[in-house]
LUMDOLUM-649845 format. One record per atom (N, C-alpha, C): x, y, z. Coordinates in pm, whole numbers, plus 50000, padded with zeros to 5 digits. Each point is the difference from the previous one (the first is absolute). Last residue first. Layout:
LUMDOLUM-649845
XYZ/...
This chain:
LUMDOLUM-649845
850197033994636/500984997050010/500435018549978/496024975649962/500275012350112/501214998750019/498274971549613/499755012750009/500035013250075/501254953250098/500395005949908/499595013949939/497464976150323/501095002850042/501115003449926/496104988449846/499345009750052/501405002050089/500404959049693/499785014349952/500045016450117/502204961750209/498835001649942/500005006349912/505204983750122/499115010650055/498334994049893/503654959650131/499845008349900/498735011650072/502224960750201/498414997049931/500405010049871/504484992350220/498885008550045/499104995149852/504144966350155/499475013649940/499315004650065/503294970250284/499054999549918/499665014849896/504744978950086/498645008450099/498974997649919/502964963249943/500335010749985/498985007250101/501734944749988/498895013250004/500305012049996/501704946449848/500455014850070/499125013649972/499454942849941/499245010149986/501265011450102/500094947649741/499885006850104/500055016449950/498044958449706/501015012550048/499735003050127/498494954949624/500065001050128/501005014050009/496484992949543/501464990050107/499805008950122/496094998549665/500324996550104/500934989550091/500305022249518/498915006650107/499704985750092/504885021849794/498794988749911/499324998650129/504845025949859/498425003450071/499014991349951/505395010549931/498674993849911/498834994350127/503775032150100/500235003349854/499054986249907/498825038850339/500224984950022/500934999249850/498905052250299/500024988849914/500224988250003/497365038150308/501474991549959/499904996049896/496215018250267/500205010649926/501964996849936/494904972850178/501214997349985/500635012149894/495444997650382/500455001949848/501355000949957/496644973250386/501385010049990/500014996749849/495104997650194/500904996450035/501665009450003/493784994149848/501305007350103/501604993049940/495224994749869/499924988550125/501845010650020/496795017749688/499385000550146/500804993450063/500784998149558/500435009350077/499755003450142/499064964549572/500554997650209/500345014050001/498835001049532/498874996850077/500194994950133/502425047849841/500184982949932/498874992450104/502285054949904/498804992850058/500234979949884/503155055150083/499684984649972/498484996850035/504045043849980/498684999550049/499424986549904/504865022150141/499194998649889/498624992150081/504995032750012/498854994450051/498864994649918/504025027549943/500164995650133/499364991650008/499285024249595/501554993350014/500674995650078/494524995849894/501045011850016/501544997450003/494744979449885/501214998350029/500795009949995/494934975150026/500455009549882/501594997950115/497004961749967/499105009049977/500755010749956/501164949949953/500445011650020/498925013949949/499724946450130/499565008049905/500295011950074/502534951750032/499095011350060/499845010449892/501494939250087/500095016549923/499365008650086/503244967950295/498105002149954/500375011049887/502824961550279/500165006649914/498795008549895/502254976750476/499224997549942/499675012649893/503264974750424/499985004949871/499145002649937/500994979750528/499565000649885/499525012649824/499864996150566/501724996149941/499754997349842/496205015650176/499704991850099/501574992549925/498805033549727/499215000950048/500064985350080/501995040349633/500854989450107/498505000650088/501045017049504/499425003350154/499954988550066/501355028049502/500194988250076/499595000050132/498295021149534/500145007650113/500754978050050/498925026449462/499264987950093/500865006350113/499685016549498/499095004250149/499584990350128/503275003849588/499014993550046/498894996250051/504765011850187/499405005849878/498724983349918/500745023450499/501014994349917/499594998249812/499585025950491/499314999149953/500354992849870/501875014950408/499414991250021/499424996649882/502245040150035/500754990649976/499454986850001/497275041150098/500185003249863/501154978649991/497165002650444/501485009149929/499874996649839/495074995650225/501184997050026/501325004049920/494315003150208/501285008149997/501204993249963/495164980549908/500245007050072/501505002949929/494274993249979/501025007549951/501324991450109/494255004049857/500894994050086/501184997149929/496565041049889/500504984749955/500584999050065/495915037149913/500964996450097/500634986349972/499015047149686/499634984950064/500634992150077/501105045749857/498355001649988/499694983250037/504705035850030/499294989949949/498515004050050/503595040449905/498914991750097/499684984649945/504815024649833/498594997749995/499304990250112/505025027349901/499364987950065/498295002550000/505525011949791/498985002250034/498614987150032/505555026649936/498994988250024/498675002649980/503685025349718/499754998050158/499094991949986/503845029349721/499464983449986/499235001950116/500725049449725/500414990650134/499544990550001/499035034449698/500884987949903/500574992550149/498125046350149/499454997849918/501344986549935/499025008850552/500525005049866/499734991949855/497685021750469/499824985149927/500675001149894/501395034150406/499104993849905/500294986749945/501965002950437/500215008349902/498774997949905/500425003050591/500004993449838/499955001249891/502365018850481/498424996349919/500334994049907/502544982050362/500165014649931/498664999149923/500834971250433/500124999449892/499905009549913/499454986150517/501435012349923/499834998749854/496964975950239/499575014550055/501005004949967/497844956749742/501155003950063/499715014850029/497104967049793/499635008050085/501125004850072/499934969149607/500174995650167/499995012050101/499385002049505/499024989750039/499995002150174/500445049549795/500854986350033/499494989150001/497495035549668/500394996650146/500764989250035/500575038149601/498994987650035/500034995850116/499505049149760/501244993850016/499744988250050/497895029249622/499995000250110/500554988950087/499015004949514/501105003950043/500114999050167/496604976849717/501324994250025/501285011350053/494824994749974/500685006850064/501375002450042/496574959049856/499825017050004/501495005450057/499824953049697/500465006750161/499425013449994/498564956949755/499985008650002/500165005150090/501094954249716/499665003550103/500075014050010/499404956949644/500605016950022/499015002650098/501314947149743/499025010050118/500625016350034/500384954649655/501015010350031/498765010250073/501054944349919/499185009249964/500315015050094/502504956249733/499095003350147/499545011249931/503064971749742/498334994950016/499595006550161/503835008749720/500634998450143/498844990150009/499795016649587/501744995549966/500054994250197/496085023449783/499984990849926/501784985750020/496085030250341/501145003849934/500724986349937/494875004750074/500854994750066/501315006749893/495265026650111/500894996049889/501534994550070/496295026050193/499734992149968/500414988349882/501805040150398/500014996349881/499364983449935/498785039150414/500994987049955/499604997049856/499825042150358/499324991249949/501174993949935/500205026250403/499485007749914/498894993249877/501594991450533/499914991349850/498965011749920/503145021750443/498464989249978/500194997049852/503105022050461/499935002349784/498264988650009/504255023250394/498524994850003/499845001949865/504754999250195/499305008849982/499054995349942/504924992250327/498364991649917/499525018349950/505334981150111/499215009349980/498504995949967/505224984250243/499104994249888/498545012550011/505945003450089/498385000850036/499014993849915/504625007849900/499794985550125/498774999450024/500925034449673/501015003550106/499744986350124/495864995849704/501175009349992/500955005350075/496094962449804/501455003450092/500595008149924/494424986649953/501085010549928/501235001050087/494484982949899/501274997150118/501455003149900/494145001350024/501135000549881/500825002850106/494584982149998/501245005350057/500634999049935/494224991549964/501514996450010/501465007550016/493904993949931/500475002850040/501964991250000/495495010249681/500784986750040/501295006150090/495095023449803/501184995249997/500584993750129/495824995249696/500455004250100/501305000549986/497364976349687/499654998450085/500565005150135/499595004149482/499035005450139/499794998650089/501704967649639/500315008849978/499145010350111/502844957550031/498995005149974/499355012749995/504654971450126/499205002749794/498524998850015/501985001950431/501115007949942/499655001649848/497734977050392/499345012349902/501155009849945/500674955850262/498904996549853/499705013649947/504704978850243/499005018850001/498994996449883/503024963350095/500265005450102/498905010750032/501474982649602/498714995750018/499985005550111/503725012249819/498795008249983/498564992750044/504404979150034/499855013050088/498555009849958/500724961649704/499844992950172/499875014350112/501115006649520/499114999650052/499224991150173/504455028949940/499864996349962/498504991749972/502145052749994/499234989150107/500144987749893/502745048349992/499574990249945/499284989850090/500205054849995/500344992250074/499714982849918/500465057749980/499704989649892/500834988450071/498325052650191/501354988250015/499154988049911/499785063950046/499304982949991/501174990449985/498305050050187/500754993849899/499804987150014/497805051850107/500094985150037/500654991749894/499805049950050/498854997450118/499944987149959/502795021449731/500775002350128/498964991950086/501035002349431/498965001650116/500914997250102/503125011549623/499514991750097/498585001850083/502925022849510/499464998950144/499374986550039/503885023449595/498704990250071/499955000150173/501955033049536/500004996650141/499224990549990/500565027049575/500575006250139/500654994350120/498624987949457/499784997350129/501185008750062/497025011249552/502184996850012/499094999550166/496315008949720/500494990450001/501124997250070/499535040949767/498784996050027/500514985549991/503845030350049/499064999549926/498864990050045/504225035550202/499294990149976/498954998649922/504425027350222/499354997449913/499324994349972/502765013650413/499584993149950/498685004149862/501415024250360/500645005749887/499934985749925/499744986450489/499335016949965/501205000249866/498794950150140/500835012650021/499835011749938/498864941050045/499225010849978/500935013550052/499144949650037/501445004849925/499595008749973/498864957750353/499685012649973/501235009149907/497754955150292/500725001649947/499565019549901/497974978750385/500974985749950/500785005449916/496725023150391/500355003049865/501094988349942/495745005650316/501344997250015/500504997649879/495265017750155/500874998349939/501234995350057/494055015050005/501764998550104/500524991549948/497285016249611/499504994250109/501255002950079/500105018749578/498194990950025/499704997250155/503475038049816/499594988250073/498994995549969/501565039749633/499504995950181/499964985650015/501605040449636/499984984450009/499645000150119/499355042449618/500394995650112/499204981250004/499815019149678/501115007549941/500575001650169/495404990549835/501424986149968/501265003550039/496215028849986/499864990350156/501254990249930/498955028949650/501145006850086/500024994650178/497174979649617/501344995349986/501375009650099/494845005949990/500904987550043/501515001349978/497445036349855/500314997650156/500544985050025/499715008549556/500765007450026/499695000950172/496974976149804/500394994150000/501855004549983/496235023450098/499644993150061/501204985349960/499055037149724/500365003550134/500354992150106/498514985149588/501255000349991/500165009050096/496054992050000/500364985449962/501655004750011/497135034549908/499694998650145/500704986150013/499445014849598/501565011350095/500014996350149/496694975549704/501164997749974/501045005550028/495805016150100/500144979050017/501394998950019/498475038749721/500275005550169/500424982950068/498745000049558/500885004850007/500865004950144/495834985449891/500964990150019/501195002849971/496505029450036/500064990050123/500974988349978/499455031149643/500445008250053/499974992550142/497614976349658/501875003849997/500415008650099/495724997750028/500414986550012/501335004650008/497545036049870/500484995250078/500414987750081/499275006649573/500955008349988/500534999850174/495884977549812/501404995049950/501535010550094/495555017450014/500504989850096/501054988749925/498145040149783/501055002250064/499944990250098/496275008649686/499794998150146/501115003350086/500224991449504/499615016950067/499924998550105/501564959949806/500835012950034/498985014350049/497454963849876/500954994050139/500645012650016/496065009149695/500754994849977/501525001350148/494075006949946/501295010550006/501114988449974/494744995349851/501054995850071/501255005949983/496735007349669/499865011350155/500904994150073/498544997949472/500494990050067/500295008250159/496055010749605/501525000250043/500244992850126/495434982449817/500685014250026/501844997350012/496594965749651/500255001950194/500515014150005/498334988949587/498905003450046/500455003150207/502524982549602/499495013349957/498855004850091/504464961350031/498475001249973/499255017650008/504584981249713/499485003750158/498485000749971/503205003649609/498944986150039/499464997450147/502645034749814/500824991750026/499504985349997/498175041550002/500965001949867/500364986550000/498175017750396/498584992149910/501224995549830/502525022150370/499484985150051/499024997249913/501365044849914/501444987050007/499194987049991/497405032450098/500464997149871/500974990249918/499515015250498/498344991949941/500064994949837/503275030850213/500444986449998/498974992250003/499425044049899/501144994549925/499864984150049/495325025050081/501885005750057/500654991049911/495145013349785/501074988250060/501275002750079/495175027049823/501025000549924/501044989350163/495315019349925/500544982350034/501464998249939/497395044850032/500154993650102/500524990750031/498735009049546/500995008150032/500794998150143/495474979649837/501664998349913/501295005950046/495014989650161/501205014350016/501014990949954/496104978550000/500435000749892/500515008749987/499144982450420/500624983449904/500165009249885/499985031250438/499154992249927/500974991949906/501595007450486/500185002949852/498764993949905/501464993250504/498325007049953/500325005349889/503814969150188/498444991549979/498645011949964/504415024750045/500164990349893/498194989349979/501545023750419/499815008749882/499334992549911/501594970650307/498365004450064/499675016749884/504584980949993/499044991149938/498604999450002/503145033650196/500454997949847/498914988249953/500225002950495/499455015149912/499894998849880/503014966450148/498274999450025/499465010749992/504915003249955/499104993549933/498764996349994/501535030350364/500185005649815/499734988549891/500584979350454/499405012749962/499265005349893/504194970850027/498434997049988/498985004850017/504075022250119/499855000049812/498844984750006/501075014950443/499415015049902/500024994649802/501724965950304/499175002450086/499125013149885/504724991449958/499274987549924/498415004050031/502905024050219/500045008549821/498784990549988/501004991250416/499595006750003/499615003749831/503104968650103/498764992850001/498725018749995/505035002449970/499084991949912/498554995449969/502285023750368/499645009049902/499304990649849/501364971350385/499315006250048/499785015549896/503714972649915/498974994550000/498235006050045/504495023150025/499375002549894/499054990249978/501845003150413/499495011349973/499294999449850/502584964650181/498725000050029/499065013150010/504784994749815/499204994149962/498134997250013/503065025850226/499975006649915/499024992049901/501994977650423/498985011050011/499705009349893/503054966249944/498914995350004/498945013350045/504535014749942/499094990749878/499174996450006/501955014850429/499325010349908/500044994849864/501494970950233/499055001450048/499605011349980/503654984149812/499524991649912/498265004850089/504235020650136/499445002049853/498674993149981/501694988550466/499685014550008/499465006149809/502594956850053/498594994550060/499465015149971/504275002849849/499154997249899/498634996550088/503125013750314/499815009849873/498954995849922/501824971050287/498765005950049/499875012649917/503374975449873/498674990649986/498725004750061/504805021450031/499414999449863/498694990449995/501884999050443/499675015949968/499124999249807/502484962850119/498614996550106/499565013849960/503984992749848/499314990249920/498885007950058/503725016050210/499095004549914/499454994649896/501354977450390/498825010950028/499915005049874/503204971849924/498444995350011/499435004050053/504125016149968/499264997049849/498944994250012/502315006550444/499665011349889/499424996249856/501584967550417/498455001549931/499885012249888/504104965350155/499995014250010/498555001349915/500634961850329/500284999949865/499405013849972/501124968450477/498775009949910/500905003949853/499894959350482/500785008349893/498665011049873/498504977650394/501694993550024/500745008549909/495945008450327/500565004049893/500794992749960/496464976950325/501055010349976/500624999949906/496194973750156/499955011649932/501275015050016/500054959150293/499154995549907/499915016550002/504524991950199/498615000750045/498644996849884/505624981750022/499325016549946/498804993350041/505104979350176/498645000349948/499305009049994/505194977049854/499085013150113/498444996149969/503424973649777/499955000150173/499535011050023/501945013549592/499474985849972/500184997650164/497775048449839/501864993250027/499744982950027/496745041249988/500224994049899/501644989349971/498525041350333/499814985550063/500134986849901/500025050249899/501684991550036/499634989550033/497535018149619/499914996250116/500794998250052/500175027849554/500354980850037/499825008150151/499445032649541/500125000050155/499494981350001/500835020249597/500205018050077/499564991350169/500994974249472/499594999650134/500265013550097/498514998249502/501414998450014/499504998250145/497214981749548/500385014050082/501214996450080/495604965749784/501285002349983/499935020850013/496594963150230/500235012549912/501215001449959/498764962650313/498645001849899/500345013849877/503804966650359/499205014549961/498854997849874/501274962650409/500575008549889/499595011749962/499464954750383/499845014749960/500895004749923/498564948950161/501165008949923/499305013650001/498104961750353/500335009749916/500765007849923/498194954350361/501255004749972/498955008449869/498554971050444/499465008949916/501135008649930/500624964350317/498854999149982/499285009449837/505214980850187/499485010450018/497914991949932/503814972850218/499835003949899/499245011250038/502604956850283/499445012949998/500115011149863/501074947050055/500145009949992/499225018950042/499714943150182/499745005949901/500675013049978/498014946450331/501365012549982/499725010649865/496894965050359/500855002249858/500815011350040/496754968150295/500545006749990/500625000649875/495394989550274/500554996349879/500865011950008/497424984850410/500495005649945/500874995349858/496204970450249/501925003850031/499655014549921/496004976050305/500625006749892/501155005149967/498644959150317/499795009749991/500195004649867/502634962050321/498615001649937/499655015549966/504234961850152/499125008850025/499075004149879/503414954450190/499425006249919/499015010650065/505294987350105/498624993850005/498715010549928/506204980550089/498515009149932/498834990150046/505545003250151/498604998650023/499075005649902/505354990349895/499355007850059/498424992650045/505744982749882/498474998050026/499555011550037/504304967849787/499445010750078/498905006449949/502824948150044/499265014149926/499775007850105/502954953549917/499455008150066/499685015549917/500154940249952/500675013349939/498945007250105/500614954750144/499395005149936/500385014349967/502694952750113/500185019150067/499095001649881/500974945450137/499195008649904/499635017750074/502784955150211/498765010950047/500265009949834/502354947250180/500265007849891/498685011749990/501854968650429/498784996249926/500345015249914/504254976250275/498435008250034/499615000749827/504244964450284/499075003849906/498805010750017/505074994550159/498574998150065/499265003149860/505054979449982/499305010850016/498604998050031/504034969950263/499414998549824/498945012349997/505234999950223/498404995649983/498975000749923/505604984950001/498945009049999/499105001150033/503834968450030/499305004950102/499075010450004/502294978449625/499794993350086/499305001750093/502595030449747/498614994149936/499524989550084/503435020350221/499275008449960/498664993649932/503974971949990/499105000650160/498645009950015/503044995649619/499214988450012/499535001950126/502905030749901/498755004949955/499354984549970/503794998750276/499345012050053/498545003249884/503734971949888/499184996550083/498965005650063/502725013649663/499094994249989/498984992350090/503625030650104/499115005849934/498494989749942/504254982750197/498825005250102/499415005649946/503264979349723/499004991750002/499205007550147/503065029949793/498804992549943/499144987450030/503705013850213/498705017450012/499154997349932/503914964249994/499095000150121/498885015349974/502844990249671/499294990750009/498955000750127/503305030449953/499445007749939/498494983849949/504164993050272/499135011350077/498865004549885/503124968149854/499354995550110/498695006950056/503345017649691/498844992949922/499264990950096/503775025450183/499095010449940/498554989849969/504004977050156/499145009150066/499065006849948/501614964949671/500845006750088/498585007050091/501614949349797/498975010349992/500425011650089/
């Protein structure tokens, strides 16, 4: 046997030896008791408050009172308002555009012509009525003379009893022979026919004077009201016909926001669908340039008709005064003024409530779907529905029948959550209750 295979016998049999001793002399491991790690969450505080919430929505800003102005007279344009420009605003009863009046003054001139004819007609007329009646007057007269003759004719003067013509006529005829000529004057002699016509003739110059002044008031356009002009196509030498739109205007003295409520939010306000009963005080909130902007509006009225495709109900709110500029919420002393209430701008808005419900505050994320809330109450899990009063994209406003008893509202996820397992609890900050109405509003 050679050296080598000696030496290479011996490294092995210490190797082995060495790990029989090892196992041999190990020690034996300590047994400890197998501890169940309850999943960990994270946690805010809620507790329940009380009072009237504010009902908040969101909505477009719309105009209140919109107008097409056009022309009433076709003619050529001889003068456009400069203020008539789309963004400018024109004063209530200002010119906007006028329409070349010459042919319709001398409409108006020719109509007072014929009024001036037709009133020496009538006065001519009532000249000869009045001769009429005079003739008429002297020729009964003369007839009664004629018959008071006639009755002292003796019966056998033959000669005396000789007949006017149309006595003859009339006995010839089978007429009665014994009544007298006929004396009633006939309509035309009187000439009141004649002046009738001649009054309605005047009626009628007087009708088309009058309706030649109108039409030369057409021939100018005015404001109905303070304006902001939306749109506008109107230019001196323009041609136009009765009808062809010019422009639309904007009322200026208040615009309006179409806010959706859902009915839970509307029960919130019992005199929102009644009819007389005041108005319903509320706010409109507007970021602009970072700034957030309020400006004071009240419940114009509500639509009693559930919208057929969302099922809420569509409340229009009324801002006076929308141009004037709005106030900072946060009372900042460098903040720039504020811009008007711009017209198609998204902004919040926030209605007075009217009943008081135990409420409370928690993160829009807490809120799971379902409407149920997880809340950790003495290490423990517990899984409550809640009736979601109204909700914002931060925040949402709950009530459930333990609300009173408090605890931590779980704002984590699990990935299977079953109501009363065991979590430990990582606490965030707490929220804020949330501002009062009456502190919201002095915001």
């Amino acid at each position: 046997m050679s050296r080598q295979l000696i030496l290479a016998l011996g490294v092995l049999g210490a190797a082995v030896l060495i790990a029989v001793l090892m196992v041999t002399l190990r020690p034996e491991p300590e047994e400890q008791e197998r501890v169940e790690q309850a999943p960990l969450v994270e946690t805010v505080p809620f507790e329940q408050g009380s009072g009237a919430l504010e009902v908040r929505g969101s909505g477009t800003v719309q105009p209140r009172e919109t107008v097409t102005v056009g022309a009433e007279v076709s003619g050529r344009l001889v003068y456009v308002n400069p203020a008539f420009q789309e963004g400018r605003i024109v004063p209530r009863g200002a010119t906007l555009f006028r329409v070349n009046p010459v042919d319709y003054q001398n409409q108006v001139r020719t109509a007072r012509a014929d009024v001036a004819a037709q009133d020496v007609a009538v006065l001519q007329a009532r000249e000869e009525v009045e001769i009429a009646r005079d003739e008429l007057e002297r020729f009964a007269q003369r007839q009664q003379t004629r018959d008071v003759l006639q009755a002292g004719i003796d019966a056998d003067d033959y000669a005396a009893r000789i007949l006017p013509p149309t006595v003859l006529a009339r006995q010839a005829f089978g007429g009665d022979r014994s009544a007298p000529a006929a004396s009633t004057p006939s309509r035309l002699a009187t000439r009141e026919p004649q002046l009738r016509s001649a009054q309605a003739a005047r009626e009628r110059a007087a009708a088309n004077l009058e309706a030649a002044q109108l039409t030369l008031s057409r021939t100018r356009i005015a404001a109905p009201f303070g304006s902001l002009v939306q749109e506008e196509s109107a230019a001196v030498g323009t041609l136009v016909q009765p009808g062809q739109t010019l422009g639309t205007l904007v009322a200026t003295d208040a615009f309006e926001v179409r806010v959706a409520l859902t009915e839970d939010e509307a029960a919130l306000i019992p005199s929102l669908l009644r009819p007389g009963a005041g108005r319903i005080p509320a706010s409109v909130y507007f970021e602009y340039g970072g700034i957030t902007y309020r400006w004071e509006a009240f419940v114009d009225r509500a639509d009693p008709i559930l919208d057929p495709e969302t099922r809420t109900i569509d409340v229009f709110l009324q801002v006076p005064g929308p141009l004037q500029a709005g106030q900072p919420v946060d009372d900042a002393q460098d903040a720039p003024p504020g811009p008007p209430l711009l017209l198609g701008s998204f902004v919040e808005a926030r209605i007075a409530g009217e009943i008081p419900v135990p409420f409370a505050r928690i993160p829009i994320d807490a809120l799971r779907p379902g409407n149920e809330v997880w809340v950790v109450r003495d290490g423990r899990l517990r899984i409550l529905p809640v009736r979601v009063i109204q909700r914002t994209d931060e925040i949402a406003y709950v009530t459930t029948p333990s609300l009173a008893v408090g605890g931590q509202i779980v704002t984590s996820n699990l990935r299977a959550p079953t109501d009363g397992m065991q979590v430990r609890m990582n606490a965030r900050t707490r929220p804020s209750p949330g501002p009062t109405p009456e502190q919201s509003r002095g915001e």
